[in-house]
Structure formats: C-alpha cells, structure tokens
C-alpha positions as CSV (number, residue, x, y, z in Angstrom):
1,X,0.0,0.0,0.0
2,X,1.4,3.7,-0.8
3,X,-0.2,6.7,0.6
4,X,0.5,9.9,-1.6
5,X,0.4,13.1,-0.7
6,X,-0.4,15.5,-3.3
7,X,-0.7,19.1,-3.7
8,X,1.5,22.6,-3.9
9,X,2.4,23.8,-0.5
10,X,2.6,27.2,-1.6
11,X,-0.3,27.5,-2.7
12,X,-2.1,27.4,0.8
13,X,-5.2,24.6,0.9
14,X,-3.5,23.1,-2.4
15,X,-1.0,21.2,0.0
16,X,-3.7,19.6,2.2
17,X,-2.0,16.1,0.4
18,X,1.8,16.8,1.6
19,X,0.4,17.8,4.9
20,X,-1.6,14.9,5.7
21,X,1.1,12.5,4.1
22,X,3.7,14.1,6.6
23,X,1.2,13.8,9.4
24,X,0.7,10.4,8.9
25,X,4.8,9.8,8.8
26,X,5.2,11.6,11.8
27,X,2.2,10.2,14.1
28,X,2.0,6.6,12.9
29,X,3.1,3.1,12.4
30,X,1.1,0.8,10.7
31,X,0.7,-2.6,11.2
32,X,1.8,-3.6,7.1
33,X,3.9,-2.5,4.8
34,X,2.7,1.5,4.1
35,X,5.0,3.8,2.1
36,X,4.3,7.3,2.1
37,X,5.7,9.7,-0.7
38,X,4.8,13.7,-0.2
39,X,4.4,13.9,-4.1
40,X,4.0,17.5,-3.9
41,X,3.6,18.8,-7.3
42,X,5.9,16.2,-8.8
43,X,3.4,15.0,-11.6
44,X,4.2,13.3,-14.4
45,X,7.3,12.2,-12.4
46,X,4.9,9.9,-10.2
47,X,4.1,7.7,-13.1
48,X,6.6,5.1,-11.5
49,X,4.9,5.3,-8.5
50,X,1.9,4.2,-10.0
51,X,3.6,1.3,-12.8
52,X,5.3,0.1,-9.6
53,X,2.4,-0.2,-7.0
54,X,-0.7,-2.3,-6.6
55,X,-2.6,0.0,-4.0
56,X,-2.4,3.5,-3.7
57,X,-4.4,6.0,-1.4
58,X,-4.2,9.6,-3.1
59,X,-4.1,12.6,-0.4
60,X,-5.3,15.9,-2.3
61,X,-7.8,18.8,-2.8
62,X,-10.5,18.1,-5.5
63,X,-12.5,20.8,-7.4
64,X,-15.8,20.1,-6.4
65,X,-19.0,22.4,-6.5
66,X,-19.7,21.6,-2.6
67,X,-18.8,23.3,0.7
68,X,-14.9,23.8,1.5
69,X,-13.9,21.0,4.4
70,X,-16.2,18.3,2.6
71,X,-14.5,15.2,2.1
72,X,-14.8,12.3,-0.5
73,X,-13.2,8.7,-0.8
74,X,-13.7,8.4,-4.3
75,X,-12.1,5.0,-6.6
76,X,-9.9,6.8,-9.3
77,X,-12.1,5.4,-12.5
78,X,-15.1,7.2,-11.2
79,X,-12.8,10.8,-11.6
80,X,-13.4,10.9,-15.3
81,X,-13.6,14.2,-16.4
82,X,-14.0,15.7,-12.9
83,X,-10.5,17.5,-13.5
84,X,-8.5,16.5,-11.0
85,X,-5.5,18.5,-10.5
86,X,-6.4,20.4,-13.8
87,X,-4.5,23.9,-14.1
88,X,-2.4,23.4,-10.9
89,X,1.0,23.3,-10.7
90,X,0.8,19.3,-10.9
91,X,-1.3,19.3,-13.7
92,X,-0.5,16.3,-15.2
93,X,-1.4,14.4,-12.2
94,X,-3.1,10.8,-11.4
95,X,-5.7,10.6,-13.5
96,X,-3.3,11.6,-16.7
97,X,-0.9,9.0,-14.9
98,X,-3.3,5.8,-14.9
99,X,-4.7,6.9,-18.5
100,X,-1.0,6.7,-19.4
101,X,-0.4,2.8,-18.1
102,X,-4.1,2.0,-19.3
103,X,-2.8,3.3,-23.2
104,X,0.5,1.2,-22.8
105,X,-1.7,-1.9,-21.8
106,X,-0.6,-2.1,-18.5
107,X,-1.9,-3.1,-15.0
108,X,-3.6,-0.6,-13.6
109,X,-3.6,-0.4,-9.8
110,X,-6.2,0.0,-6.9
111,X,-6.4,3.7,-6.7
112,X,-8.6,5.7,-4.5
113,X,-8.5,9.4,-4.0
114,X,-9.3,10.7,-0.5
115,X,-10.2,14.5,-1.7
116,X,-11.2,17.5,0.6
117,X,-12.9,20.8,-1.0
118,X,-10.5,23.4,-0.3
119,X,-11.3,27.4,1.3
120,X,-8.6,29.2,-0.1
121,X,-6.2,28.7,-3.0
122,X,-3.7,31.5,-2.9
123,X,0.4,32.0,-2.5
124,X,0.6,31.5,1.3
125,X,1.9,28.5,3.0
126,X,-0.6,27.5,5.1
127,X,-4.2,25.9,5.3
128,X,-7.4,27.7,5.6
129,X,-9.2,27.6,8.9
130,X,-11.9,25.9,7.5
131,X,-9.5,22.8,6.2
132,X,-7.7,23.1,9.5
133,X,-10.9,22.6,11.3
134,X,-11.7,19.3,9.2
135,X,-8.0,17.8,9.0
136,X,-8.8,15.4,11.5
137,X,-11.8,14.1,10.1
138,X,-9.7,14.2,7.0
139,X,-6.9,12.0,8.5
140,X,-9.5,9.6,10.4
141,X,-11.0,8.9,7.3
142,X,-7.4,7.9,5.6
143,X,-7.1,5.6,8.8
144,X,-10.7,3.9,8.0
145,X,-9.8,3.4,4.8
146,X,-6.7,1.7,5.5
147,X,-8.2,-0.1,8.3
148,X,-10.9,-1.3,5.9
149,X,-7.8,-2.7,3.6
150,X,-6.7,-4.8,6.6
151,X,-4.0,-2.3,8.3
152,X,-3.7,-1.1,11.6
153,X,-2.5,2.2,12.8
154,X,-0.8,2.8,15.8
155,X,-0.2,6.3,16.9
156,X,3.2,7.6,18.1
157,X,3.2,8.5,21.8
158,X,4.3,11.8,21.5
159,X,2.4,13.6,18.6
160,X,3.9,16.1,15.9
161,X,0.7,18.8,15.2
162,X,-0.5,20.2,12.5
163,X,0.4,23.4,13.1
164,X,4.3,22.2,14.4
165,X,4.4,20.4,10.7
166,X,3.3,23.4,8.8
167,X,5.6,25.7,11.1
168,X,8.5,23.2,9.6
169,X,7.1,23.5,5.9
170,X,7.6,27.2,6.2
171,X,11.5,27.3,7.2
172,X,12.5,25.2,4.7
C-alpha cells in the first residue's frame, strides 16, 4: 500500500496532500507495509509510483462544487472528467498518470482518491481555517480506509501537530 500526498504547498489549501502524508509519517506506524511519498507537485514524475504499485491512497484537494472542508473517498475510475488537479501546478497528475499505463496496456492499480474541498487557493503557505478545522476528520477517514484494507495504525506517543508540521514547511 502507498499513501500519496499531493498538492502545492505554496499555494495554501493546495498542499492539504503533503500535509496529511507528513502527518501520517510523523504520528503513525502501521501494522503492514505502508509507504508514504509527499508527491507535492511532482506530476508526471509519479508515473513510477503508479507502474510500480498495486494499491495507492491519493491525499489531495478536489474541485468540487460543494462546501470547503467536505470530504470524498472516491475510486480513481469514477474521476473521469471531474479534473482533478487540472490547471495546478501538478497538472498532469493521477488521473493523466493511470490513462497513461491504461494506453500502454498495463496493469492498472487500486487507486482511490481521499479529496477535501479546499477554502482558499492563494500563495501562502498555510491551510485555511476551514480545512484546518476538518483535517482530522480528514486523517480519520485515511485511517478507515486503511483499516478497511486490513492495516492497523498505531499512533506515536508523542504527537507532531499540524500546526508544528506546517511551522516546519515554512522554514524550509
């Protein structure tokens, strides 16, 4: 299984993916075999990650017409055409990825898209209230998932926050 965090930093609720991912890295172990990548804006460049993997959970924002903080679990081939990651700064993202493995003939793996409407798309790093306020129903439903797929996670004893990890983000 590979969680994947998606999403521009700098572009404030656009990084919800890399924060999650990182949150998950920092506060977890898991009871199988889980890689996380912070894919950040990376692309086309993930195709590997997607030739070389049978399971993939996909961290990111997704363009819906619904309230900011709402949050879908939503199996990649039912994303036709919705757009995501269209006109960002990973626009060739994972739905341009699978069609690409799909037009070479090959396998195309289990990928599901945890997405969250975002607030506020502008150059700040940071997250909107309104997506801070819903992370951890945001992260809780990443852990459902993967307990759903038969893995366990255990949380770390002492805690990074989301406000220490975005705090790091911003003095790199």
């Amino acid at each position: 299984m590979v969680i994947l965090g998606i999403g521009n930093i700098l572009q404030k609720d656009d990084g919800i993916g890399v924060y999650a991912s990182t949150f998950l890295q920092k506060n977890y172990n898991f009871s199988k075999d889980v890689e996380i990548i912070n894919g950040g804006v990376e692309g086309i460049n993930l195709y590997p990650v997607f030739e070389q993997n049978d399971h993939i959970l996909v961290l990111d924002t997704i363009m819906l017409n619904d309230t900011p903080g709402s949050i879908y679990l939503i199996p990649s081939y039912e994303l036709s055409g919705y757009g995501l990651n269209s006109g960002g700064a990973h626009e060739i993202g994972v739905l341009q990825c699978i069609d690409m493995l799909e037009l070479q003939g090959k396998k195309i793996p289990n990928v599901t898209i945890l997405g969250i409407v975002p607030a506020h798309i502008t150059f700040e790093i940071d997250l909107s209230n309104i997506l801070k306020e819903s992370f951890n129903n945001y992260i809780q439903t990443a852990l459902n998932y993967l307990h759903k797929n038969g893995i366990e996670a255990n949380s770390h004893k002492n805690r990074t926050s989301l406000e220490n990890i975005i705090s790091e983000i911003k003095k790199l």
